[in-house]
N, C-alpha and C positions, 0 to 999 in steps of 0.2 A: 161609814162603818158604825153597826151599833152594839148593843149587848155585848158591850165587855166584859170579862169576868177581871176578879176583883186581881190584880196581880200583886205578889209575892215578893218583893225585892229584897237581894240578900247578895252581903259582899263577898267580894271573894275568895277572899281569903281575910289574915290577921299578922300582924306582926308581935309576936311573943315576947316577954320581958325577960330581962336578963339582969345581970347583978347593975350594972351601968347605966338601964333604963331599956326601950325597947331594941330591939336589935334590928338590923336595918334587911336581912331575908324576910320576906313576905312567904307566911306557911297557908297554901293556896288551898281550895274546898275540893273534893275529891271531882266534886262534876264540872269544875273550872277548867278551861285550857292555858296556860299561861300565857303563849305564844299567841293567840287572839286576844287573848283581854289583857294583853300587859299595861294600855293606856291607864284600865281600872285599877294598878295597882298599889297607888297613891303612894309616897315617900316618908322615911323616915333619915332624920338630920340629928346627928351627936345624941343620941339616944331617944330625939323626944318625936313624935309624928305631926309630920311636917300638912301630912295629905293623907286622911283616911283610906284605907282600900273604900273603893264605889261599890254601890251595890246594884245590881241589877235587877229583871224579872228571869226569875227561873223557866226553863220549860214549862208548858198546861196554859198559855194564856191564848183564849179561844177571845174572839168574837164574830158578827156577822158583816157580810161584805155584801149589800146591794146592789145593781148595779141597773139603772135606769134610764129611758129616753125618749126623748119628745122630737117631735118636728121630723119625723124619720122622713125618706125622700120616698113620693108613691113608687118610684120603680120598683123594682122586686133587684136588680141588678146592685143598685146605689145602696138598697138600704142593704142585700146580703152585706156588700164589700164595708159597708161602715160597722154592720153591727160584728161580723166577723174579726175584723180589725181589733176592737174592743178586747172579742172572748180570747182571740189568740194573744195580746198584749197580759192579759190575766193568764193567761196559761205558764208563760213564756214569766212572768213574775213569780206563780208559785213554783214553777220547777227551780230557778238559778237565781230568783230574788230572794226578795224581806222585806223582815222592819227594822227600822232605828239604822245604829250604825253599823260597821263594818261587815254589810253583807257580802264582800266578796270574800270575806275569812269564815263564813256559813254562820254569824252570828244574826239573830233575827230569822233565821232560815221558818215558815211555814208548810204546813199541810192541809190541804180539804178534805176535810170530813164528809158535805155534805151538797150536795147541787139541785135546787128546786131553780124551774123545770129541769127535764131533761139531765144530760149524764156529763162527766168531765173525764178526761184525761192529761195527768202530764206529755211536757214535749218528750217527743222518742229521741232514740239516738238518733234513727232515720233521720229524723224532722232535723235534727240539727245537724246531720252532715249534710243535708240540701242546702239550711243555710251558710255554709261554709267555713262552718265552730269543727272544733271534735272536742269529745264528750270521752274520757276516760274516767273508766270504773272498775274499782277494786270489789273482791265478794264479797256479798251484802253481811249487815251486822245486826246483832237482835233488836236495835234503839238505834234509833237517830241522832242520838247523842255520842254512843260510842263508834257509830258511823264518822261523827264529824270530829271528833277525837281523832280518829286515826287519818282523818284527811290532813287537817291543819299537821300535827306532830310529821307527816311525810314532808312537809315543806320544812319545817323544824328541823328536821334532823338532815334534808339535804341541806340548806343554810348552814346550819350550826351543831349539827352532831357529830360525836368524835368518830375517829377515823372515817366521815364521807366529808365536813364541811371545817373541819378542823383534828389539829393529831390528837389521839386517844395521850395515853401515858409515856412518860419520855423515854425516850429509846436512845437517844445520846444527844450533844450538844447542840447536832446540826439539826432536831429535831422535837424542841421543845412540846416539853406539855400543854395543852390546850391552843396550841399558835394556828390562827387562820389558814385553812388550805386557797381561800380565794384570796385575789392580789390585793384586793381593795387598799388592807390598809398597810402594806408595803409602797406601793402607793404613794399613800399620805405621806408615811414619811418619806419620800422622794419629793413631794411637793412641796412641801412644809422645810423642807432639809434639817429634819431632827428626828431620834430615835435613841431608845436605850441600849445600854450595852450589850444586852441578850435579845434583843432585838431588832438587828439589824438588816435593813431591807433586801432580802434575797430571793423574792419571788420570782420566777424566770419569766410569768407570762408579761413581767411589765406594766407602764401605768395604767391599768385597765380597771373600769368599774363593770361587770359583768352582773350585778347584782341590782342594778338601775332598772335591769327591766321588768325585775318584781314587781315593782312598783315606787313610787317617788312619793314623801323625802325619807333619807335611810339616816341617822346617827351613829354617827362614828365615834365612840368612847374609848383612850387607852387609860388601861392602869397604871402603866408606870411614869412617874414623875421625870423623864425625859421625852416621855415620848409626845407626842402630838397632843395639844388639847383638843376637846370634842369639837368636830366639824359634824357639818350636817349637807348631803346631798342633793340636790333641787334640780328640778326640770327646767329646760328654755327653748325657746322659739323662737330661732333667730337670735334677737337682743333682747327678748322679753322674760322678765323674770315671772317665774310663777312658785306657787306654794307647793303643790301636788300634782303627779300626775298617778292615776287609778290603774291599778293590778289590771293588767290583761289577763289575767286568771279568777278562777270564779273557783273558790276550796270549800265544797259542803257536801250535807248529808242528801241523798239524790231518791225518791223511793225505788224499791224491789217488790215483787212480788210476796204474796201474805205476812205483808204486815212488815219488813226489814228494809234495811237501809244501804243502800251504798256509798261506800266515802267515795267523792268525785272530785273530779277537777275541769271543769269547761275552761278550754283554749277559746281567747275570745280576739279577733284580728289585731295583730298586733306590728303592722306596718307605720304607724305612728311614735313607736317606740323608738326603733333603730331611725327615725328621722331626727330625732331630736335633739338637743344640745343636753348638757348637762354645767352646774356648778358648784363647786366645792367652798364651801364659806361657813364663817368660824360660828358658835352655837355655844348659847351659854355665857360663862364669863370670861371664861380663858380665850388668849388670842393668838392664834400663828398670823405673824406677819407676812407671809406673803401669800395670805387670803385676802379675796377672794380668786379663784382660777377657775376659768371653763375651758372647756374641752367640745370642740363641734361634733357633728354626728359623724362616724367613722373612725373617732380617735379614742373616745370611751371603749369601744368596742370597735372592731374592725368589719365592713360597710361590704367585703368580698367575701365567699362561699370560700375562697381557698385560705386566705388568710384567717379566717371565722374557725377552722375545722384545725389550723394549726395551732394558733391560740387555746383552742378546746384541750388540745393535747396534755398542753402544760397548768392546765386546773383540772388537778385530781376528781371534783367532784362532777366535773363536763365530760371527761377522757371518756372517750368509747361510748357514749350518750347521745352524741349529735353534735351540730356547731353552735349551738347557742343555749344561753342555758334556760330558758321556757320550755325549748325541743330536749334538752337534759332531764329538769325536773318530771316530766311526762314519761320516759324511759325508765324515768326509776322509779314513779309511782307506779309504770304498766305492771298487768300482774305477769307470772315469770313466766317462759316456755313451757307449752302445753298445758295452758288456762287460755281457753279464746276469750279474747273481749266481749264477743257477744255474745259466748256463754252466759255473762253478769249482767247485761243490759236491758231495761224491760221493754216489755215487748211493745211495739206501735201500735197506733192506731186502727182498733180492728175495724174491718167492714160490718157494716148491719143491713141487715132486711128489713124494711117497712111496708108491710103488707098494708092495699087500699091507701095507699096516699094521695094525696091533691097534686095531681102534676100541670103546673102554668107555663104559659110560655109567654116572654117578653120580645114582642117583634121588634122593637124598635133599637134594641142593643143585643138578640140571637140570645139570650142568657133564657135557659127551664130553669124552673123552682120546683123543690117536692118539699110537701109539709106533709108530717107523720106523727106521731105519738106524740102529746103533748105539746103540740102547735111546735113544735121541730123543724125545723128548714134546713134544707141543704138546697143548693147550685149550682150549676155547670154555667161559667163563662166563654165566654169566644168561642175557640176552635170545639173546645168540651159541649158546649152548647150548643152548636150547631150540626155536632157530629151525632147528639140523641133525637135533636129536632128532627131531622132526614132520614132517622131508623125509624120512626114511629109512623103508622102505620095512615093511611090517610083517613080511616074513620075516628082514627085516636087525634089527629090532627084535627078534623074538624068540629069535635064535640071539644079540645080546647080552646078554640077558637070561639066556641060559644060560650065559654067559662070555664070547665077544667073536666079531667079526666083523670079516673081513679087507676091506679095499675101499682103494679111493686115498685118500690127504690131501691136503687141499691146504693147505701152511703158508706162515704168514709171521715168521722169529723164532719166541717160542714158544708164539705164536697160532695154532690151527686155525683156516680159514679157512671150508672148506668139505669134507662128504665126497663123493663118485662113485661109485655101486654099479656095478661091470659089469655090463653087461644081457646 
């Protein structure tokens, strides 16, 4: 990478002074998400600032991404498959990667501006339901910013927004204000055996962490002075402890056509998830004594379709969503009846025409090559390769056989599609 421009860093928000000293609410910058960048939001302790808010670089930091190679293999087959490899690995980083941290929360998210040689595209939907992802997208927004605004805040507000991830304002005893709709930390106090008097554990789904599969580790903070000190959630493997385990979601801004953005969310395999173990242990100073516990796979969550879908019942914010809540969260980002998904989706990979291309052909692996505008290559392997080799014509065949022959391409990306001799 070179030509960086000069980047901008700026925190994000400020902690305000008050008669007492500063007050411990952090008042955030309007282009800030809080929900993603809560790490940068640094602490304040009995009035004085413990930990700056962090600052970061704002949106606009361009630079150039090279990308080069030597010792390429002489086949035309080897070197497609390697240098292909390459452009779809950049492809598949600008659509759902980044830079820096927390790219799967859209922070770092990038765009290409510019491609010498030749032309780029992000991955399509198509492209990713071949590979076996789905791609859910909301209608596109005028900035990328406020795309990825409203991506992250949809996980925000299923988590932790009133009336979907917790109760709005109190409606009576048995229904306090602001009290979690997920079991998690009803839970806790089950495990821990302590709770406050207005908070006593009466979740019906049971000890369930349903929230684990967002991703690992989650902190668990209560306010009141009976109830549980902060524990903190962690992944396992068997008996193996770990620090982290990474969001099978991927929440950012995704491009749209002319110029707008769609807030997204890529489902990325998440069969590793529900294998896993989990453990509950203490975090910070305070301690529950009868941490640490773990829970194997199927007991955090239940490991069968039927039991998975009754569980769901009894969390408000899973109920009528699906049986798990990744398949939840995606129901409730979907957009509503009568908006198709792929009304919002941009469009694939178009086919092009490369009129007088170089068409080769590799005997020894059945793979054609056309190069076209700006030394451009595309490829048909195998079964693809052998099925243009056989249509082509036998004077077309034998003047490749001398070196190559000039005719149309039809490509798609840096697949040959099909060739067209002029008659």
């Amino acid at each position: 990478m070179e030509n960086w421009s000069l980047p901008v860093p700026e925190a994000v928000g400020h902690y305000p002074r008050g008669d007492a000293g500063h007050r411990a609410t952090l008042e955030w910058k309007e282009w800030a998400q809080p929900y993603a960048l809560f790490p940068a939001q640094g602490k304040v302790e009995r009035g004085q600032i413990k930990d700056n808010p962090r600052s970061v670089a704002r949106e606009g930091l361009t630079w150039t991404l090279r990308l080069a190679f030597r010792d390429l293999p002489r086949e035309a087959a080897q070197r497609h498959e390697l240098v292909h490899g390459v452009d779809e690995a950049v492809r598949w980083w600008a659509s759902f990667g980044g830079v820096g941290a927390r790219t799967r929360r859209g922070l770092g998210a990038l765009e290409i501006t510019s491609v010498s040689p030749g032309s780029f595209a992000y991955v399509s939907a198509a492209e990713v339901e071949q590979a076996g992802l789905r791609l859910t997208l909301k209608a596109p927004e005028a900035s990328a910013t406020g795309a990825w605004k409203l991506a992250v805040d949809a996980l925000r507000s299923f988590r932790q927004g009133q009336g979907i991830g917790r109760n709005g304002p109190a409606r009576d005893s048995r229904s306090p204000a602001g009290r979690s709709l997920w079991p998690e930390p009803d839970a806790i106090r089950r495990m821990v055996s302590s709770h406050s008097a207005r908070h006593q554990p009466t979740h019906a789904a049971g000890n369930l962490f349903p929230r684990a599969a967002f991703g690992l580790p989650i902190i668990f903070h209560f306010k009141d002075n009976d109830d549980p000190t902060d524990s903190e959630l962690a992944p396992l493997t068997g008996e193996q402890r770990h620090d982290r385990m990474a969001s099978p979601l991927i929440i950012r801004p995704y491009p749209a056509s002319q110029g707008k953005w769609h807030p997204a969310i890529l489902s990325l395999p998440s069969d590793h998830v529900w294998s896993m173990g989990i453990e509950l242990r203490n975090s910070g100073r305070g301690r529950n004594a009868e941490l640490p516990q773990r829970l194997r796979p199927g007991e955090w969550w239940p490991s069968g379709e039927s039991a998975r879908q009754g569980k769901s019942e009894l969390i408000k914010p899973l109920a009528g969503r699906g049986s798990d809540p990744l398949a939840a969260l995606v129901a409730y980002f979907t957009p509503p009846p009568g908006v198709a998904p792929t009304a919002v989706m941009s469009a694939p990979l178009q086919e092009e025409t490369w009129e007088k291309a170089q068409i080769k052909y590799n005997q020894r692996n059945g793979s054609v090559e056309a190069t076209g505008p700006n030394n451009r290559t595309a490829t048909a392997i195998q079964e693809k390769g052998q099925e243009i080799w056989s249509g082509l014509s036998p004077a077309a065949r034998k003047r490749i056989a001398s070196g190559f022959f000039r005719a149309v391409a039809v490509v798609k990306g840096k697949d040959l599609l099909r060739v067209e001799e002029k008659q």
